[in-house]
Phi, psi and omega in degrees: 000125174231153201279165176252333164313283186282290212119353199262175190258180164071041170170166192260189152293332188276331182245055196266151187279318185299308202290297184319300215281333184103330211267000179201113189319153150358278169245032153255035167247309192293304164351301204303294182296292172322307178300316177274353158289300177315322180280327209260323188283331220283292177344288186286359154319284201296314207268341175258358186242329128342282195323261156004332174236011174261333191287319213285351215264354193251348152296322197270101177301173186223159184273156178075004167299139169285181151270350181275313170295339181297271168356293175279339170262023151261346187245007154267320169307320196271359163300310181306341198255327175288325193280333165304346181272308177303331182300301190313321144335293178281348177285320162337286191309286176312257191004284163331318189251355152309291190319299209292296175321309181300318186298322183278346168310292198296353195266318196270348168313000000 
């Protein structure tokens, strides 16, 4: 479900906080929401081609490299690539509830 007023998911038009606060026309809550999507894939974008090049650089052995050291430094990149998701993840969230704290802060006004 996406709302038609902002353009943002998980709520309809009749219960988008933008629309409700008054303080923003249409299409500067879709601006809003489009801008913040957009910043949030570009991260994540930068954060898979980051990935992407520790896996290639943890593919390529060296002679004399063991397959146990092979091992750990692929299973160290993929750590590195979940604590980048979980980051992105708790920056997401945070966001989300700034946003959310601001609108009901501007609503009850």
């Amino acid at each position: 479900m996406h709302c038609s007023f902002c353009s943002d998911a998980n709520h309809n038009n009749s219960g988008c906080r933008f629309k409700k606060m008054s303080c923003f026309t249409s299409e500067e809550a879709k601006e809003l929401v489009a801008t913040t999507r957009a910043t949030l894939q570009a991260e994540a974008e930068q954060e898979a081609i980051n990935a992407a090049s520790l896996v290639a650089e943890g593919t390529t052995q060296e002679e004399g490299s063991s397959n146990n050291d092979h091992v750990n430094q692929v299973t160290f990149v993929a750590n590195q690539i979940l604590q980048n998701i979980y980051f992105n993840a708790l920056k997401y969230a945070t966001f989300l509830n700034c946003r959310n704290s601001m609108l009901q802060m501007l609503v009850s006004q």
